[in-house]
Structures are given as C-alpha cells and as structure tokens.
Biotite code that builds the C-alpha atoms (Angstrom):
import biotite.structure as struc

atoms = struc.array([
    struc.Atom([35.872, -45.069, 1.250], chain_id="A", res_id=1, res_name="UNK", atom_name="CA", element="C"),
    struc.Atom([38.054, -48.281, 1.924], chain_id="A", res_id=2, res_name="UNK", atom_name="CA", element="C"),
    struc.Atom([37.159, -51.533, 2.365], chain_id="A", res_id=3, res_name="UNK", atom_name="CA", element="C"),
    struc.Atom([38.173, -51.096, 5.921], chain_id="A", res_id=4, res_name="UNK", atom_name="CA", element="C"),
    struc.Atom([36.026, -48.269, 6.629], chain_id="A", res_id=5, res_name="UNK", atom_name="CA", element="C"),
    struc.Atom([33.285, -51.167, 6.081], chain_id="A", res_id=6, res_name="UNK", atom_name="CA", element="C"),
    struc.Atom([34.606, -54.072, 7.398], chain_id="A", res_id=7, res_name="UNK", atom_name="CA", element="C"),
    struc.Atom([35.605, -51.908, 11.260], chain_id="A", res_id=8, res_name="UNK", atom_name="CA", element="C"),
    struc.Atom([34.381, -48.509, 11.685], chain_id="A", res_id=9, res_name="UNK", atom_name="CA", element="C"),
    struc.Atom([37.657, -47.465, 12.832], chain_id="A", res_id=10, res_name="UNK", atom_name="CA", element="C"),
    struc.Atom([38.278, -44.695, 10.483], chain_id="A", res_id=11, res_name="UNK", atom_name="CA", element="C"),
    struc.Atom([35.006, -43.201, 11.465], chain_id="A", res_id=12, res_name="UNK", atom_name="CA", element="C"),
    struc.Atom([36.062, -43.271, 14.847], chain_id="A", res_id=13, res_name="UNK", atom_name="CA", element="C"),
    struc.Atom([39.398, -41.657, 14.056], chain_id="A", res_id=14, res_name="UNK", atom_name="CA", element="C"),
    struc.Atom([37.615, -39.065, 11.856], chain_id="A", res_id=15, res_name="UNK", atom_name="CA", element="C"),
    struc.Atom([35.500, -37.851, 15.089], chain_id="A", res_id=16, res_name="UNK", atom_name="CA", element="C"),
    struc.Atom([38.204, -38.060, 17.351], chain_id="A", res_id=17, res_name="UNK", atom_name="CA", element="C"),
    struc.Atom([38.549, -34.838, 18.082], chain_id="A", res_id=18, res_name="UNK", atom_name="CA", element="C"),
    struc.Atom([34.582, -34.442, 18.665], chain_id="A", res_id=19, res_name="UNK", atom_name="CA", element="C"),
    struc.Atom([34.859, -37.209, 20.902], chain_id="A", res_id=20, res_name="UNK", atom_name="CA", element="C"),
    struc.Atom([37.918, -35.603, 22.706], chain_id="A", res_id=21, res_name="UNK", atom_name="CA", element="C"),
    struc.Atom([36.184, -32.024, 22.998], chain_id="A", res_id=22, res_name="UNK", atom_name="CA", element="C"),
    struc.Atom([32.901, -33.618, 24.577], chain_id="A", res_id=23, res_name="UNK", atom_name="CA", element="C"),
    struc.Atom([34.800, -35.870, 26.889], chain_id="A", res_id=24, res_name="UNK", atom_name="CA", element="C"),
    struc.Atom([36.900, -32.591, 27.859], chain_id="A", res_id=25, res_name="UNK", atom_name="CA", element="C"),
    struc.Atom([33.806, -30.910, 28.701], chain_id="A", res_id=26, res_name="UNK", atom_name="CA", element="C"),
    struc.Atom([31.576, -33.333, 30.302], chain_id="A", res_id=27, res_name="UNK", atom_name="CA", element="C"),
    struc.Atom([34.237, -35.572, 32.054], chain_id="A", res_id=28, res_name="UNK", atom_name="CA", element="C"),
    struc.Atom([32.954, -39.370, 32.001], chain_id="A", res_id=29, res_name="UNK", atom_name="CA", element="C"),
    struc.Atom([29.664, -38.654, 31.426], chain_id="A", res_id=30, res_name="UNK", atom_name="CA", element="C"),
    struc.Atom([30.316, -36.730, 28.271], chain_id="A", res_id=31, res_name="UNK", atom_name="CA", element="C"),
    struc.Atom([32.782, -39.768, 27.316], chain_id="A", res_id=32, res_name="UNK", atom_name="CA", element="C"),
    struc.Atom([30.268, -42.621, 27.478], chain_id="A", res_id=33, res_name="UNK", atom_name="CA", element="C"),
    struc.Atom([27.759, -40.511, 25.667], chain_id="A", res_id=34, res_name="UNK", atom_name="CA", element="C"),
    struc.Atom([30.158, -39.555, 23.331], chain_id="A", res_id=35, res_name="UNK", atom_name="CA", element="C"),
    struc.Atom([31.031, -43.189, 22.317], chain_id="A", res_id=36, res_name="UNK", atom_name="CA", element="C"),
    struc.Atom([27.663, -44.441, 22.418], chain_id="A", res_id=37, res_name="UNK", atom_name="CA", element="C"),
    struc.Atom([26.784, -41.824, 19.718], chain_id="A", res_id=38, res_name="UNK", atom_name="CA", element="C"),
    struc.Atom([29.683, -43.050, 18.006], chain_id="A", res_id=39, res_name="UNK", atom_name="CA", element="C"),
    struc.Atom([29.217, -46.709, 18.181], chain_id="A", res_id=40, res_name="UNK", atom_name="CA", element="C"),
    struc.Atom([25.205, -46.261, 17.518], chain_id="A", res_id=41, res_name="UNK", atom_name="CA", element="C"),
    struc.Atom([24.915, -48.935, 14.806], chain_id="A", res_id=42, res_name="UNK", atom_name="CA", element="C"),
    struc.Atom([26.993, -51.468, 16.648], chain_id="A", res_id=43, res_name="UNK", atom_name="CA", element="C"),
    struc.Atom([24.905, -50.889, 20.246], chain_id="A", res_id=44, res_name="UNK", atom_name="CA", element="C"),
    struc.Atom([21.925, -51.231, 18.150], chain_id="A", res_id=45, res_name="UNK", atom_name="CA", element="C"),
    struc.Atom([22.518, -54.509, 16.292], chain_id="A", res_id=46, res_name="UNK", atom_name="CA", element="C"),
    struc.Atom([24.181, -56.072, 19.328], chain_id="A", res_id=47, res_name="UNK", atom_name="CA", element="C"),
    struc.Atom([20.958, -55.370, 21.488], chain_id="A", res_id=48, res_name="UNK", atom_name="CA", element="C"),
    struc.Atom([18.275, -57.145, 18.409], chain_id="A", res_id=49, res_name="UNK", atom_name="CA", element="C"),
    struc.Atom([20.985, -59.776, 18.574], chain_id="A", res_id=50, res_name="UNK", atom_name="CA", element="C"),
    struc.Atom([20.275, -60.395, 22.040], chain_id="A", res_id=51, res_name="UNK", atom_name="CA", element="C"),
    struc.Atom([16.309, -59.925, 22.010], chain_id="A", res_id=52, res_name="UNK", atom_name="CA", element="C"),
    struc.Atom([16.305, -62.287, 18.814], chain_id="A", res_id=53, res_name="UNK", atom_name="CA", element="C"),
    struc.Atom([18.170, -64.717, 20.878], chain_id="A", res_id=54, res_name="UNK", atom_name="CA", element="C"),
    struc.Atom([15.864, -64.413, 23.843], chain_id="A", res_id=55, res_name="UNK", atom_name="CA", element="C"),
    struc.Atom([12.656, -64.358, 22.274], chain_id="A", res_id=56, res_name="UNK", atom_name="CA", element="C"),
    struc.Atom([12.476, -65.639, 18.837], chain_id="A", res_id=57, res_name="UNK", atom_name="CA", element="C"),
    struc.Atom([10.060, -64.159, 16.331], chain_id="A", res_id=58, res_name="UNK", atom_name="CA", element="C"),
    struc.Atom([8.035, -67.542, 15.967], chain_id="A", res_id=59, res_name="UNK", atom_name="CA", element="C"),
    struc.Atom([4.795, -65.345, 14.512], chain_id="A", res_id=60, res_name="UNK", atom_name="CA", element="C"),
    struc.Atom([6.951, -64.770, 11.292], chain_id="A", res_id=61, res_name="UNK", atom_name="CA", element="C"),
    struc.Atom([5.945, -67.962, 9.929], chain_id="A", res_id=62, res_name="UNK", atom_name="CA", element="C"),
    struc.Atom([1.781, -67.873, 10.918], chain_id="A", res_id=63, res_name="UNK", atom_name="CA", element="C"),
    struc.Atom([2.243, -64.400, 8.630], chain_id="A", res_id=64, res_name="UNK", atom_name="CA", element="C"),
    struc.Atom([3.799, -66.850, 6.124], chain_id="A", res_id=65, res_name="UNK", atom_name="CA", element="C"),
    struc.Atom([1.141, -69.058, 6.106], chain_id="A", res_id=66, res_name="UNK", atom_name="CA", element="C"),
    struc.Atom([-1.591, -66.481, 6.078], chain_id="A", res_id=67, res_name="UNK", atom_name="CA", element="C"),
    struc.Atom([0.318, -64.820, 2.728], chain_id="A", res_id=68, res_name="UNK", atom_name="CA", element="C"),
    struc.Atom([0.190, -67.838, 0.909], chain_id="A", res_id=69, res_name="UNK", atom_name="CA", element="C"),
    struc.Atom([-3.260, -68.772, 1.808], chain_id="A", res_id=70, res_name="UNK", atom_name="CA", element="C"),
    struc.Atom([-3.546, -65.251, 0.663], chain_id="A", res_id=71, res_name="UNK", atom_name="CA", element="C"),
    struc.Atom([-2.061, -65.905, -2.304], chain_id="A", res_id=72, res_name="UNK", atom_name="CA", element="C"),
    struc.Atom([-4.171, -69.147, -2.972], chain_id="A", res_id=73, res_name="UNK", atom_name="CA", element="C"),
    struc.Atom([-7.376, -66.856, -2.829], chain_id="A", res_id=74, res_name="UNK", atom_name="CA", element="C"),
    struc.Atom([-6.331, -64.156, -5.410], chain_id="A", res_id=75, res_name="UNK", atom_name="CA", element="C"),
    struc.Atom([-5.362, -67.517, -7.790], chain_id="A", res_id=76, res_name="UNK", atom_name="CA", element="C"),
    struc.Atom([-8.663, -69.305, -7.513], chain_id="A", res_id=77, res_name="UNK", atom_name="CA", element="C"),
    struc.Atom([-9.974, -65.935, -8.103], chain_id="A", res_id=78, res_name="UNK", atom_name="CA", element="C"),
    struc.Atom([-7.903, -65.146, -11.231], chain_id="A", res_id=79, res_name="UNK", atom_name="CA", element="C"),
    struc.Atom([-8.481, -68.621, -12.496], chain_id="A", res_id=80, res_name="UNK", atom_name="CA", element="C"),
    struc.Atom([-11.269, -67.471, -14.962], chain_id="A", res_id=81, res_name="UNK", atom_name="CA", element="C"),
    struc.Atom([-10.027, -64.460, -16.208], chain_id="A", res_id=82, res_name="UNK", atom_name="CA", element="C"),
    struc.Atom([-6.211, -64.574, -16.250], chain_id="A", res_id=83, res_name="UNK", atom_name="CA", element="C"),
    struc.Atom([-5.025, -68.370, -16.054], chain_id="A", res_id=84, res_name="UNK", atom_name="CA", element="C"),
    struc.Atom([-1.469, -67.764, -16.098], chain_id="A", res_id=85, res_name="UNK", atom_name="CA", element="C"),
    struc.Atom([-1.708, -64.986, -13.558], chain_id="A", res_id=86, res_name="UNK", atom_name="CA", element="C"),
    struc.Atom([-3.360, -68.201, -11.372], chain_id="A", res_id=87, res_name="UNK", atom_name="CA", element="C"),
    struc.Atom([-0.381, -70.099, -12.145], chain_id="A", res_id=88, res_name="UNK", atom_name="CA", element="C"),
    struc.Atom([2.050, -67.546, -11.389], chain_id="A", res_id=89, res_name="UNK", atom_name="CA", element="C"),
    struc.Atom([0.471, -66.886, -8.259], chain_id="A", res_id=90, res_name="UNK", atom_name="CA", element="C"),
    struc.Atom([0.369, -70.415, -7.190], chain_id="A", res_id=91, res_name="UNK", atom_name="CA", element="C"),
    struc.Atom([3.576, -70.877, -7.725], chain_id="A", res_id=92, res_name="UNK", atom_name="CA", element="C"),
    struc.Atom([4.186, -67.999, -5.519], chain_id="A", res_id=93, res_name="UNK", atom_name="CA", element="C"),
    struc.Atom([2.209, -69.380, -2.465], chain_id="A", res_id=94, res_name="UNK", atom_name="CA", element="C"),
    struc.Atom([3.765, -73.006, -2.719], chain_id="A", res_id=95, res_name="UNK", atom_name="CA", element="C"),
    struc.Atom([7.532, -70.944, -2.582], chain_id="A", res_id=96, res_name="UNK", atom_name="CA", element="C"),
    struc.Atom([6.627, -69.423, 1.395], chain_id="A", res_id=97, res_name="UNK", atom_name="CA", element="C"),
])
C-alpha cells in the first residue's frame, strides 16, 4: 500500500471502479449516488461528526473528567494504609485530568 493510498483514497476508488461503473449502469443515478456514498463511507462519516462537533460541543467530557479524578482521589485515600505508593501513583494520576 502507498503512502498515497493513505494520504487520498484515490486508488481505492480506482480499484472499485468498475463496481462503481456496473451499479451506476444498472441503477442509473440512483445506483450512482449510492454507489459513491458506499465508496466514500469514511469520508461522509467524519465530515458529518465534524459538523455535529462544531454545532454542539461535547462540554460533558470534562464533568466525566472531574468525576474520574475525584474517582481517583477516593481509591488513593483508600490505598493510603495498605499500599502508599499505589496512593501516590494514583494521585498523581487524578491531579494529570
């Protein structure tokens, strides 16, 4: 696989070409636009989280941030007898998020 066939997905186009030809043949338009949405799957997909990201930003990612390191803070004070450098490690985990 060439560098190319990960940078554009051209290659994988031109490798289904003739799948993409046969369906548009049979379906007319239709068959075309399904044909290179099935095609271009990846691309559609990313474009459209793109969009919804940019729309509505996930703003409850960082509450779930602060609830794992308060999370985190717990299982230290718990360890804190037992396992001091566990604590530690753990505390230094929380103060990271």
């Amino acid at each position: 696989m060439s560098f190319l066939a990960v940078a554009i997905p051209v290659e994988a186009a031109v490798a289904n070409l003739p799948l993409l030809a046969r369906s548009a043949l049979g379906f007319g338009i239709f068959g075309a636009i399904i044909s290179l949405t099935l095609a271009f799957k990846p691309l559609l997909k990313g474009l459209w989280q793109a969009l919804l990201l940019a729309l509505k930003p996930r703003h409850h990612l960082q509450a779930g941030r602060a609830h794992a390191a308060a999370l985190l803070q717990t299982l230290a004070c718990d360890f804190e007898a037992n396992q001091p450098s566990q604590a530690e490690e753990l505390r230094r985990l929380a103060s990271r998020g």
